[in-house]
PAPALO-808650 format. One line per 8 residues: number of its first residue (from 1); for each residue x, y, z of N, C-alpha, C, O. Coordinates in nm, 4 decimals. Last residue first. Example, Ala and Ser with C-alpha at 12.3 -4.5 7.8 and 13.67 -1.06 7.14 Angstrom:
2
2	1.2850,-0.2250,0.7080,1.3670,-0.1060,0.7140,1.2900,0.0030,0.7870,1.3409,0.1138,0.8039 | 1.3190,-0.5690,0.7800,1.2300,-0.4500,0.7800,1.3200,-0.3300,0.7800,1.4236,-0.3319,0.8465
//
This chain:
74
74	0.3951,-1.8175,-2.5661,0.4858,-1.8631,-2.5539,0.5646,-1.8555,-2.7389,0.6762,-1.9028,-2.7605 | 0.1744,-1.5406,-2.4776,0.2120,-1.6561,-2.5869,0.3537,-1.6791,-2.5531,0.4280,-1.5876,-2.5174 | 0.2568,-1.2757,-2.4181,0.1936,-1.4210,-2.2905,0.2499,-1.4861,-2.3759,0.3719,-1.5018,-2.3697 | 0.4284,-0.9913,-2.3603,0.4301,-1.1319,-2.4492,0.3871,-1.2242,-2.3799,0.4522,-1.2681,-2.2850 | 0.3686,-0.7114,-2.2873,0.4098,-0.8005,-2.2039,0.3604,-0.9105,-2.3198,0.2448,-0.9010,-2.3612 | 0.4984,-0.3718,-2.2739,0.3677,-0.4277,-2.3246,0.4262,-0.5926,-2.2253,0.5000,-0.5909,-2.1268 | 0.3718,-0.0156,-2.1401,0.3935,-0.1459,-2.0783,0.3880,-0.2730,-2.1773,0.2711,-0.3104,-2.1867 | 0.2746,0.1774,-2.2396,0.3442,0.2059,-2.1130,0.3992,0.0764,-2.1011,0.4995,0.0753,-2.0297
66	0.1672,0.3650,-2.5535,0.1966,0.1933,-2.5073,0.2852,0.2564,-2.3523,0.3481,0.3622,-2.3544 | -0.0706,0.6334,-2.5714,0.0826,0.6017,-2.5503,0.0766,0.4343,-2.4627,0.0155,0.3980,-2.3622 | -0.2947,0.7974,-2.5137,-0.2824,0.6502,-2.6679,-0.1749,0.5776,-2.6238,-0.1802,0.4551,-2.6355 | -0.3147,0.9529,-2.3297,-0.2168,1.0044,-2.4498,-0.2531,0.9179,-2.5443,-0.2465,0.9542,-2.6617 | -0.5242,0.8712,-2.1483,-0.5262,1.0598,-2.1689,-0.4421,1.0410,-2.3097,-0.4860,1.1032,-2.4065 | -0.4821,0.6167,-2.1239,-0.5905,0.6676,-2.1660,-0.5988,0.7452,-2.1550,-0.7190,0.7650,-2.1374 | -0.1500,0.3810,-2.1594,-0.2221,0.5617,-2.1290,-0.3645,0.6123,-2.1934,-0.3624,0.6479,-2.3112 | -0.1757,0.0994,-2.2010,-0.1820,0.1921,-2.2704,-0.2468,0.3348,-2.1538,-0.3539,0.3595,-2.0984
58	-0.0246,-0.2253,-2.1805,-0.0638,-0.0826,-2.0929,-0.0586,-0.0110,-2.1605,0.0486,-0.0050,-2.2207 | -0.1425,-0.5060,-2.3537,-0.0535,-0.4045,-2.3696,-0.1027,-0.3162,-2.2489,-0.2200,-0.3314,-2.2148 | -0.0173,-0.8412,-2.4028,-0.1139,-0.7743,-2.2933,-0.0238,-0.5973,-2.3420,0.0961,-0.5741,-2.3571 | -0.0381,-1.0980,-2.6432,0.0577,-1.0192,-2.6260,-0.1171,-0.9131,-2.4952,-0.2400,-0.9168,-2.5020 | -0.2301,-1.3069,-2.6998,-0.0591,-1.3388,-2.7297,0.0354,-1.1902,-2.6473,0.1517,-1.1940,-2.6072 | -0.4763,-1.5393,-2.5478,-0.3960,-1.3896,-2.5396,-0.2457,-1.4356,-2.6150,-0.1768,-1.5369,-2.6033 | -0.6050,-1.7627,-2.5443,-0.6275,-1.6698,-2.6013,-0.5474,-1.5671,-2.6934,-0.5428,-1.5300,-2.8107 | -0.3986,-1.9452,-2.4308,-0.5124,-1.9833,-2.5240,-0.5354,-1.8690,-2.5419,-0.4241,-1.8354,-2.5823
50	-0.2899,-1.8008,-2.2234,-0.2080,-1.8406,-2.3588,-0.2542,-1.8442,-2.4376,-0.2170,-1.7832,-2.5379 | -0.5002,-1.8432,-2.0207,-0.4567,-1.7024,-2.0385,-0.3575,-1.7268,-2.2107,-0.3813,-1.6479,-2.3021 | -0.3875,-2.0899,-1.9541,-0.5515,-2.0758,-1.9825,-0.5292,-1.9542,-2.0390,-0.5486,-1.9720,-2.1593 | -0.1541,-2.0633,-1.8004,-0.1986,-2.1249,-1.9592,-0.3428,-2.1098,-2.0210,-0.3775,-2.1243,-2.1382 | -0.2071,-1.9125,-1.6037,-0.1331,-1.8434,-1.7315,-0.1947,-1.9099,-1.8476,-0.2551,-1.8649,-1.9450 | -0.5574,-1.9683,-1.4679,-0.4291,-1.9865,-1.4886,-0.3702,-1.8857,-1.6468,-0.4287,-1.8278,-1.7383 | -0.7963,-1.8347,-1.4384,-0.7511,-1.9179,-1.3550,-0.5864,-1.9215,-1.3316,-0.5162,-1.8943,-1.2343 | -0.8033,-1.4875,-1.4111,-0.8119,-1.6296,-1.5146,-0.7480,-1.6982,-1.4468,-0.6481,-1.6567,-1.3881
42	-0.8484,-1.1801,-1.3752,-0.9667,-1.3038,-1.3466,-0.9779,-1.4313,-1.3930,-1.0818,-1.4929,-1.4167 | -0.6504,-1.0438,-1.4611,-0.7581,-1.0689,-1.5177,-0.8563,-1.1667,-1.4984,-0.9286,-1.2221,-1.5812 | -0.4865,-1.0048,-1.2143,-0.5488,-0.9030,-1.2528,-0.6451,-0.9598,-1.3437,-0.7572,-0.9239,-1.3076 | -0.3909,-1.3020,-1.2144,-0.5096,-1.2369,-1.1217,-0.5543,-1.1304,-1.1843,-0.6710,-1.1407,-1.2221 | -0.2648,-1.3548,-1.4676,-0.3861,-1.3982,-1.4857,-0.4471,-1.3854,-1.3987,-0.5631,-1.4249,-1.4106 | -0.0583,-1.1330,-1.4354,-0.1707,-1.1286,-1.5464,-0.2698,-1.1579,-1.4837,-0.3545,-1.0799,-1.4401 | 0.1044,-1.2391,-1.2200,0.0420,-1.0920,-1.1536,-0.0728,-1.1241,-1.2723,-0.1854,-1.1438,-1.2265 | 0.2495,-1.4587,-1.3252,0.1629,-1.4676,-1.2441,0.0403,-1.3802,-1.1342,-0.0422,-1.4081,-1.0472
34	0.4227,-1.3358,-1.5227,0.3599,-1.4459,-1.5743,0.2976,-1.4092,-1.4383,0.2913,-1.2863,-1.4368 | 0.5410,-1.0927,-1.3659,0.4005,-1.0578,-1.4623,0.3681,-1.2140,-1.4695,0.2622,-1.2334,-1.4098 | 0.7537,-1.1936,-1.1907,0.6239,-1.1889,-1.1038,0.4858,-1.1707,-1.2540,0.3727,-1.2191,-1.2490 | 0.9864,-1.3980,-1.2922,0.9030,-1.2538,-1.3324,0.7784,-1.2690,-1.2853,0.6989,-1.3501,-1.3329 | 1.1285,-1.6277,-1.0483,1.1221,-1.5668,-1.2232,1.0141,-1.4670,-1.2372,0.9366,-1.4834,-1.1430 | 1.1839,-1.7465,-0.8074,1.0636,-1.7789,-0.9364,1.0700,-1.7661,-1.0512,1.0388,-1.8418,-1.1431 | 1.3993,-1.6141,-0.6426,1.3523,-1.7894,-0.6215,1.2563,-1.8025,-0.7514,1.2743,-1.9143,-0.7997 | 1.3583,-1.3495,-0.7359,1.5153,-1.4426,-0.7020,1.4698,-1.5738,-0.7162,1.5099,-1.6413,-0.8110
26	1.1505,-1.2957,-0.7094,1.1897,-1.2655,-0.8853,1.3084,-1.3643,-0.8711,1.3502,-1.4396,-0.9591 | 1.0637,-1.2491,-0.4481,0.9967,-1.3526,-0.5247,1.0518,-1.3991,-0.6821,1.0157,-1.4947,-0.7508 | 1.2405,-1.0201,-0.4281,1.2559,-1.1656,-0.2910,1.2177,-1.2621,-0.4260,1.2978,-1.3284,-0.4919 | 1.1144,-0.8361,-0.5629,1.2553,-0.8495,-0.5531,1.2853,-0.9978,-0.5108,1.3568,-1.0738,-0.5762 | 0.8423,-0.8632,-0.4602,0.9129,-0.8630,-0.5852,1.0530,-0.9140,-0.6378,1.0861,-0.9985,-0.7210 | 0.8861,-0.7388,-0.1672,0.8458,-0.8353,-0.2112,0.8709,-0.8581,-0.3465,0.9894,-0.8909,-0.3400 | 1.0215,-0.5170,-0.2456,1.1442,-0.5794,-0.1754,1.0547,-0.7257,-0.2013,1.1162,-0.8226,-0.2458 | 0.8053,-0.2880,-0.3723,0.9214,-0.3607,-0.4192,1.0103,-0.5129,-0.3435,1.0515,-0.6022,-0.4175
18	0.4703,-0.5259,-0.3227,0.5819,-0.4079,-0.2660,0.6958,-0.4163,-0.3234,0.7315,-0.5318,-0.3464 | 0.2288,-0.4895,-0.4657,0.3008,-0.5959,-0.4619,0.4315,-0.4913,-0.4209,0.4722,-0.3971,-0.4888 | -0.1508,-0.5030,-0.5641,-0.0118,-0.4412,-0.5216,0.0746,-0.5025,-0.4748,0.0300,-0.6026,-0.4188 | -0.3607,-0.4564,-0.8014,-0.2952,-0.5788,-0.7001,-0.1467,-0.4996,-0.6835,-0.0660,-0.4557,-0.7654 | -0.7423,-0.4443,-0.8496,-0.5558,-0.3595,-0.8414,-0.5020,-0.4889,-0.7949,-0.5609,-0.5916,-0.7614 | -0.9697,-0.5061,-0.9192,-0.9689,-0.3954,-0.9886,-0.8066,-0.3612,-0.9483,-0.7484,-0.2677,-1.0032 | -0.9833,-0.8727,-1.0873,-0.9129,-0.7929,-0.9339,-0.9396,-0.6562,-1.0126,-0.9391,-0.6567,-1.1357 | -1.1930,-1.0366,-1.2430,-1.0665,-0.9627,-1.2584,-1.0690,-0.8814,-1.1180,-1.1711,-0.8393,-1.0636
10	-1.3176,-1.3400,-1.3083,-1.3134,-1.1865,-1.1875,-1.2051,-1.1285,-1.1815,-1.1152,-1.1723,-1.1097 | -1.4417,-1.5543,-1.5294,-1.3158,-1.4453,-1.4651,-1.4098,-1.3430,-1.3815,-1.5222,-1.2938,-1.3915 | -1.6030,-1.7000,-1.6861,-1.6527,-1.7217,-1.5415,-1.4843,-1.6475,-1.4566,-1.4343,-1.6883,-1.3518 | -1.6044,-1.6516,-1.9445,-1.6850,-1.6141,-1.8912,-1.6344,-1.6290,-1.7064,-1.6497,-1.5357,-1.6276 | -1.3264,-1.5618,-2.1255,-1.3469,-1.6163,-2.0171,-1.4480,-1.6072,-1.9203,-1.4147,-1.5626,-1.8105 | -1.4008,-1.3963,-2.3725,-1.3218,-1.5518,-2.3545,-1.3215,-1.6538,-2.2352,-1.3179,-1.7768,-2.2376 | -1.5866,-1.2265,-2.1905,-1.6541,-1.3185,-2.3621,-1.5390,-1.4434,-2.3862,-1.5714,-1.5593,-2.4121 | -1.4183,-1.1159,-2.0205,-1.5663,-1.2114,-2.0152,-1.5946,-1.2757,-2.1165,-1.6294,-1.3938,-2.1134
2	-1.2270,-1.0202,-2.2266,-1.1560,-1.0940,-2.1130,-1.2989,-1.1890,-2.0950,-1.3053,-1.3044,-2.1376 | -1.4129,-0.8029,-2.3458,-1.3499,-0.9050,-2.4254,-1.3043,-1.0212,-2.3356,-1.3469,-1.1308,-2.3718
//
């Protein structure tokens, strides 16, 4: 689906990000997800990522179970 909106994405297969980094970056920026999304999904930008997407969910593929969800749309 991500290719079909966004042909020309490369989604990262991980991105790791240490707590204390996080921590540091959350003080001076604000919530690392607006800017962790649109690498993990290969999109240039958030806003580009808006146009589409309203809401990103983590779902458990052994249970069904929501883990995570995250509101792009403004």
């Amino acid at each position: 689906m991500i290719k079909g909106w966004f042909p020309d994405a490369h989604p990262a297969n991980n991105i790791f990000v240490a707590y204390d980094t996080k921590s540091d970056f959350e003080a001076y920026y604000g919530t690392l997800e607006s800017h962790i999304y649109p690498a993990l999904l290969g999109v240039e930008s958030n806003t580009d990522l808006r146009k589409k997407v309203n809401e990103i969910l983590f779902i458990d593929s052994q249970t069904g179970k929501v883990l995570h969800r995250h509101k792009v749309a403004a």
